[in-house]
TORDODO-549435 format. One record per residue (C-alpha): residue number from 1; y negated, x, z. Coordinates in steps of 0.25 Angstrom, whole numbers. Each point is the difference from the previous one (the first is absolute). Last residue first. Layout:
BEGIN
> NUM Y X Z
...
END
This chain:
BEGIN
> 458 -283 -81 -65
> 457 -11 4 -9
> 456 0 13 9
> 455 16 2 -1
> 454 -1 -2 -17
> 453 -11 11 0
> 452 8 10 9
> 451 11 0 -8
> 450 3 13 -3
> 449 -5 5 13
> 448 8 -10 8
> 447 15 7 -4
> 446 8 -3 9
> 445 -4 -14 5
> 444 -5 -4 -12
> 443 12 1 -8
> 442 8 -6 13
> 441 -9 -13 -2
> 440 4 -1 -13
> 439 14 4 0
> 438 0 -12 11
> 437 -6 -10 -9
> 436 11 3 -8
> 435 -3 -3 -17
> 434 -4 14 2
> 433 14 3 0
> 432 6 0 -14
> 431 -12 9 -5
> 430 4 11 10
> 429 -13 8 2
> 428 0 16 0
> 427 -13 6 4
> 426 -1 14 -4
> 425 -7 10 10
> 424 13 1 5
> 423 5 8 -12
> 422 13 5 6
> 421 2 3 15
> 420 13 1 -2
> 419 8 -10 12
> 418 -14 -11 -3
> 417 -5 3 -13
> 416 12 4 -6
> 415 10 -12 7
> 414 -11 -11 -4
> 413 0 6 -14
> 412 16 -2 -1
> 411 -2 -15 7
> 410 -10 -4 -12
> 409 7 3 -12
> 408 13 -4 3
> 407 -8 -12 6
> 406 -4 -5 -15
> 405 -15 -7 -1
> 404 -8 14 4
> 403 -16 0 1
> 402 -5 15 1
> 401 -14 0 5
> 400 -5 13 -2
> 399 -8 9 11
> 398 1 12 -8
> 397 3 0 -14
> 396 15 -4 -4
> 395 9 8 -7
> 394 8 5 11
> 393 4 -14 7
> 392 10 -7 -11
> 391 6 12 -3
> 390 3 6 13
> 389 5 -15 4
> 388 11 2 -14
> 387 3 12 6
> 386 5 -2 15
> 385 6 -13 -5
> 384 7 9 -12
> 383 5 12 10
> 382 14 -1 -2
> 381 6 13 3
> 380 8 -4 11
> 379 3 -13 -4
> 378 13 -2 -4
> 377 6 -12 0
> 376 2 -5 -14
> 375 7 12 -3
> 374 12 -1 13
> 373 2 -12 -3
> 372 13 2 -7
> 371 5 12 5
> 370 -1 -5 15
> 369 4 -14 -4
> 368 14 8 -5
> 367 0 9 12
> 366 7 -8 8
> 365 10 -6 -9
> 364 4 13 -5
> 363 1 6 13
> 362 12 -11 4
> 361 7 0 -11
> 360 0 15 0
> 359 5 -3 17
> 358 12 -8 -5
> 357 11 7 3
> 356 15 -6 -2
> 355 2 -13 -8
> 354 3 -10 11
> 353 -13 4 5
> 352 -6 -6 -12
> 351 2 -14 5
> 350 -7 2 14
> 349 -12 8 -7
> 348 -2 -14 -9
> 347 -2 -9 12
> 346 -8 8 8
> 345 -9 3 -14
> 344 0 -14 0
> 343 -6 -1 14
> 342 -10 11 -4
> 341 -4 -9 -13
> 340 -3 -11 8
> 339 -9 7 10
> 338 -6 6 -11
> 337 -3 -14 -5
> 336 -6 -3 15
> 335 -9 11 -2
> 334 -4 -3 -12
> 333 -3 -15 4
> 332 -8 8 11
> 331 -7 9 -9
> 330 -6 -13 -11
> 329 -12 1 5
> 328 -3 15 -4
> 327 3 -6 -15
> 326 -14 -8 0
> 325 -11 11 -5
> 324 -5 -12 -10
> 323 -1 -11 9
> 322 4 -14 -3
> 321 7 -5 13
> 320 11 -9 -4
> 319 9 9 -3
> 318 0 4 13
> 317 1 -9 8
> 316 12 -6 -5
> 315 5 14 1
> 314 -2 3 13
> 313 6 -12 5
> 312 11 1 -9
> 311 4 14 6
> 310 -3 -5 15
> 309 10 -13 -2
> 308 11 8 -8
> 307 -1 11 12
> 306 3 -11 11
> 305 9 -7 -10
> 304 10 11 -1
> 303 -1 4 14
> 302 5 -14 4
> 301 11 0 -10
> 300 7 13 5
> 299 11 6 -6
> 298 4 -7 -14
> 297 -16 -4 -2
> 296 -3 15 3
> 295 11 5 -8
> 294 -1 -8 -12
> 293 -18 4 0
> 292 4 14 1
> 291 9 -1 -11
> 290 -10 -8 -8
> 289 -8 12 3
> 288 8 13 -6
> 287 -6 -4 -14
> 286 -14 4 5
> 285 4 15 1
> 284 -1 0 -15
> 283 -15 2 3
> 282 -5 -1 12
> 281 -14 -3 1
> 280 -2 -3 -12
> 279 9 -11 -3
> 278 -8 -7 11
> 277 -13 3 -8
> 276 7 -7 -11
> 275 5 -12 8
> 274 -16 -2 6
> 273 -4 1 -15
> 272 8 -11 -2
> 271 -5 -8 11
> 270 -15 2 -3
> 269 6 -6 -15
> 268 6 -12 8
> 267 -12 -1 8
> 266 -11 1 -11
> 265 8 -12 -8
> 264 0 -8 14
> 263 -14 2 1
> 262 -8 7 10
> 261 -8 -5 12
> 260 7 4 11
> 259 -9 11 3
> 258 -10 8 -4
> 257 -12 -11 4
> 256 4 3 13
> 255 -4 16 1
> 254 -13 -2 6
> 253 6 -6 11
> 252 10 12 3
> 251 4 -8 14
> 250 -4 13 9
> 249 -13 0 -8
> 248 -5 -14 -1
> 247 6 0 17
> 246 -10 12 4
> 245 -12 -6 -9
> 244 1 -14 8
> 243 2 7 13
> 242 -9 10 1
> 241 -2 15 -4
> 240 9 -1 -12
> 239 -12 7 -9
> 238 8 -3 -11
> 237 6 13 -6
> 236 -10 11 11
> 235 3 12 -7
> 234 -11 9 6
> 233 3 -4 16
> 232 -9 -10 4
> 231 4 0 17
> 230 2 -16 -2
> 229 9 4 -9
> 228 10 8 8
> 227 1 -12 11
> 226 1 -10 -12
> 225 12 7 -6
> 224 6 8 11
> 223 3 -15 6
> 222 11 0 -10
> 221 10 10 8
> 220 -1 -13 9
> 219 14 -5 -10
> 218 9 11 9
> 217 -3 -10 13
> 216 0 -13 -7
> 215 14 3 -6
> 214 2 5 17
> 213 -5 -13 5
> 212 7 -8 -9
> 211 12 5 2
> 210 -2 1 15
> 209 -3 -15 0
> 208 12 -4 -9
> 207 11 6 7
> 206 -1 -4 14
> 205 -8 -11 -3
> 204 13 -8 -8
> 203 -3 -5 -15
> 202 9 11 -5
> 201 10 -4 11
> 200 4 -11 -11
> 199 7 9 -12
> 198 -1 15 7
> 197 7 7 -13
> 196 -1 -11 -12
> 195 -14 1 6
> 194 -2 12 2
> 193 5 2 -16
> 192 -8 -11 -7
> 191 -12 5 8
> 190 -1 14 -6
> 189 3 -6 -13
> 188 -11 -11 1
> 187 -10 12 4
> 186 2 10 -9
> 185 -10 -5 -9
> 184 -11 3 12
> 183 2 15 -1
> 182 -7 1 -13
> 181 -13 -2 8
> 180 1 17 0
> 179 -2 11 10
> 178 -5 -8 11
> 177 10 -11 -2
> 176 10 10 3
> 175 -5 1 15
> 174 5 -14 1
> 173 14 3 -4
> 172 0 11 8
> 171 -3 -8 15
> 170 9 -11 -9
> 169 11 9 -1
> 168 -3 7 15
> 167 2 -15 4
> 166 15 0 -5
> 165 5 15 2
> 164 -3 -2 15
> 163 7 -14 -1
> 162 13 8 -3
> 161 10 -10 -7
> 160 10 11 -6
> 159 -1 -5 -16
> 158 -11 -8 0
> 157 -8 12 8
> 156 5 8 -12
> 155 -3 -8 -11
> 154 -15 -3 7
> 153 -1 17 1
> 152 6 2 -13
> 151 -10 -11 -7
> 150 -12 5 7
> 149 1 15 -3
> 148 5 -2 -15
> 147 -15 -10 -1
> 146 -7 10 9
> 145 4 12 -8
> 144 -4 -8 -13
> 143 -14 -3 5
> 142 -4 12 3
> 141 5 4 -15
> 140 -9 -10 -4
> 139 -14 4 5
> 138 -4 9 -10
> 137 -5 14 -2
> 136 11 6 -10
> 135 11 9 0
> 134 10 -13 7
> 133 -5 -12 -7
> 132 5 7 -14
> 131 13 2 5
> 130 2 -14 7
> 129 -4 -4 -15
> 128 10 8 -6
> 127 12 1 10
> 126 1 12 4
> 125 2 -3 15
> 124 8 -11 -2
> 123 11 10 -9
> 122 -1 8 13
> 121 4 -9 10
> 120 11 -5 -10
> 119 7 15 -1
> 118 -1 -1 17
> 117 4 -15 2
> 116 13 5 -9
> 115 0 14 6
> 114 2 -8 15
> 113 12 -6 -4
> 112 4 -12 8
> 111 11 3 8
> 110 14 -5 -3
> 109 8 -12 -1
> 108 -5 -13 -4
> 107 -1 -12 8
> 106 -10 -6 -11
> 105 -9 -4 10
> 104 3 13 6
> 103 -4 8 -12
> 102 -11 -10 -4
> 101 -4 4 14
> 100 -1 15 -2
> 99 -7 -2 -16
> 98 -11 -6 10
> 97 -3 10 9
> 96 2 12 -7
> 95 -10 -5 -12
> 94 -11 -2 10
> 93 4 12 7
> 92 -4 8 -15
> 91 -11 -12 -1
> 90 -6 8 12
> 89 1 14 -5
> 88 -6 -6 -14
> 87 -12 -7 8
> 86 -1 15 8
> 85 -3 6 -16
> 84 -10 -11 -3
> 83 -8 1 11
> 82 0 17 0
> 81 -3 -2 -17
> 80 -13 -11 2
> 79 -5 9 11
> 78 -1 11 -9
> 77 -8 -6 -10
> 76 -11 -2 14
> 75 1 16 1
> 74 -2 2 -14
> 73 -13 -9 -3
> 72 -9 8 8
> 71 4 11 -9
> 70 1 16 6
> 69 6 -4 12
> 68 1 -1 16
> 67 5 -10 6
> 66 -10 -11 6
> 65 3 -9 -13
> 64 14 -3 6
> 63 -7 -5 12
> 62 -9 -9 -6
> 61 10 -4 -9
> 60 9 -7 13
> 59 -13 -6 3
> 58 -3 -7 -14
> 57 16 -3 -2
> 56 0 -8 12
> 55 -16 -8 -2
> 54 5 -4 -16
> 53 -12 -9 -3
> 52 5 -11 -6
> 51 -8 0 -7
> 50 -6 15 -7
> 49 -3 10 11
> 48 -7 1 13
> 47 -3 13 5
> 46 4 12 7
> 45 -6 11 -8
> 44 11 7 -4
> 43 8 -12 -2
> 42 -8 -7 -8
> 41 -4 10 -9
> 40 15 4 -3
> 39 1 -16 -1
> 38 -11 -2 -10
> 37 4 12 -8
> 36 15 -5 -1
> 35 -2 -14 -3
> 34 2 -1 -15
> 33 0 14 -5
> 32 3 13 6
> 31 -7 9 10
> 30 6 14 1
> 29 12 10 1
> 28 9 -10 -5
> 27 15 1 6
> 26 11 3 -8
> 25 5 13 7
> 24 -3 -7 13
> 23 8 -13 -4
> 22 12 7 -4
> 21 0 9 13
> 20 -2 -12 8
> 19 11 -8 -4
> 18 7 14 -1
> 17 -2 2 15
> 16 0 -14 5
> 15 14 -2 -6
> 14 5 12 4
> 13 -4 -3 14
> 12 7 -12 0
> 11 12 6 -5
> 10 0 11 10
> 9 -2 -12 11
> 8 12 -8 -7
> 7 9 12 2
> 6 -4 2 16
> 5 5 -13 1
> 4 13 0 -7
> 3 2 16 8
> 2 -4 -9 12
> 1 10 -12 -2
END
């Protein structure tokens, strides 16, 4: 029992080490588009960023972005990789724990086989789009590792009945809103399982009052939000100082008019490209699934429908919010598809061992996403963002005005002004926003020399 232990700690290990090692050799070096420069910014300079805010991720940044470094940028890219690389070692025991009770469902000889959750740790790791959140500024690799952390710690409380394990789920469950609203879509599933687990003494005060009150307890990470507004950092997104703006922002109220609105003709074809970007991820691996998908139902129903329920959820939603820079969204039915295929691999290591050694088998399968993705993610030498806002800000006189309709223009200059200390005399204006009143009232905030005029009519 210490020698199996002792094994699934090196394997561990391993996992962190050449997760991280992948990820650090791909990492970019500096800003990159979409939210990148408005988050590096962010979390040097302890602000408020875009809804809903992300109060968790902000504070953790700021003390990534107190390590020393040549870039701003670098020390907060890193952060992506170290989340992402503990969310592979905790789907690793994620895979342990539940490929054992299909075994003991099924009343099947044998330990489960650490290289199988090992090879699949990896393969979810390297997954494309997990990849590309991983070497980047972002707050979607934080929010895988709390997604993996919560679904092991709520299987493994089902599993042994440990109320400890129960209300530290919902103390972490409701610190992961403070990293991203996504959180919310696991709710029905979460529930489908207590409930199927504590039917009736759901509803009793012993459990329900210390649930709430430690969800409630990780949700106050929020409160950063109006308390560090109110101090008018830089980035102030919203100005969440009291309660109307604080709840438009934590609910992403300028973001309504995105959602649920599409056609049935856009939905299939949003749908289509959702099956291509699966196919992406990985690869021929994808076939190993519908094995996964026997297993589970074969082994344990419950668990089935507990990840089914979450891994619609979050598809439902997200097809039907209308963003361009949507694929992050999608992790946690990844992550649940990887689940799947890790299960099928289970399946499928068990058939081969009749046959002698599998471990080529097994490295092939491992490194075949690896292989596969490995162009597309990375980043070390791209510099475009970094570029493209050098190019916008260098020509201009002194004292311009640059007035920029696309935020891949915007957030990059944001990040050179700010982190680089790049054309400041330029004042950079985000066309989208001035429809705000609070992007009004911030312009004039921080910069009252330029408008000065406008203030005194005021």
């Amino acid at each position: 029992m210490k020698s199996k232990r002792t094994d699934i700690l090196i394997l561990s290990l391993l996992i962190f080490l050449a997760s991280f090692g992948v990820y650090f050799l791909t990492a970019s070096r500096t800003v990159n588009f979409i939210d990148s420069g408005e988050l590096i910014t962010v979390c040097h300079t302890l602000g408020v960023a875009h809804p809903t805010g992300y109060p968790l991720y902000t504070i953790l940044g700021r003390i990534f972005s107190l390590f020393p470094s040549s870039s701003p940028a670098f020390p907060v890219n890193l952060m992506s990789a170290l989340f992402s690389s503990v969310a592979a070692v905790v789907f690793f025991f994620l895979v342990l724990e539940i490929a054992s009770r299909l075994r003991k469902a099924c009343l099947r000889k044998g330990e489960t086989y650490p290289l199988v959750a090992f090879s699949s740790a990896l393969i979810f790791a390297t997954s494309n789009t997990l990849w590309g959140s991983s070497v980047q500024a972002e707050v979607y690799s934080l929010a895988v590792l709390f997604f993996v952390l919560l679904l092991y710690i709520l299987l493994h409380w089902e599993k042994t009945g440990d109320y400890r394990l129960f209300f530290l789920f919902f103390y972490i469950y409701g610190l992961s809103f403070g990293d991203h609203m996504l959180a919310v879509l696991y709710s029905v599933g979460f529930l489908y399982l207590i409930y199927s687990k504590l039917r009736r003494r759901l509803f009793s005060a012993k459990v329900i009052i210390p649930a709430v009150f430690f969800f409630l307890l990780g949700l106050s990470i929020y409160l950063y939000l109006p308390i560090r507004s109110s101090c008018h950092p830089f980035m102030n997104w919203g100005n969440p100082s009291d309660f109307e703006r604080f709840f438009r922002h934590i609910s992403g109220w300028q973001y309504r008019v995105w959602m649920f609105n599409q056609s049935i003709g856009a939905l299939v074809h949003k749908f289509g490209s959702y099956i291509l970007l699966l196919l992406s991820q990985y690869w021929f691996l994808i076939l190993l699934a519908p094995l996964g998908i026997f297993s589970l139902v074969k082994g344990s129903k419950r668990i089935f429908w507990f990840l089914i329920i979450i891994f619609f959820s979050n598809i439902v939603y997200s097809l039907n919010y209308d963003i361009p820079d949507i694929a992050p969204y999608f992790l946690p039915s990844f992550a649940i598809f990887s689940l799947f295929i890790a299960i099928g691999m289970d399946s499928l290591y068990k058939i081969l061992l009749r046959f002698g050694r599998i471990a080529p088998v097994v490295l092939i399968l491992c490194i075949a996403p690896f292989v596969a993705n490995f162009s597309s993610n990375f980043c070390y030498p791209d510099r475009r963002a970094e570029e493209l806002g050098r190019n916008i800000l260098s020509p201009l006189d002194t004292g311009s005005v640059a007035l920029l309709h696309y935020w891949d223009f915007v957030a990059p200059s944001i990040y050179l002004q700010q982190m680089l200390g790049f054309r400041r005399d330029v004042l950079v204006l985000d066309f989208e926003l001035l429809r705000r009143s609070w992007y009004v009232r911030w312009l004039l905030e921080q910069f009252p020399d330029r408008f000065s005029d406008y203030a005194r009519s005021k």
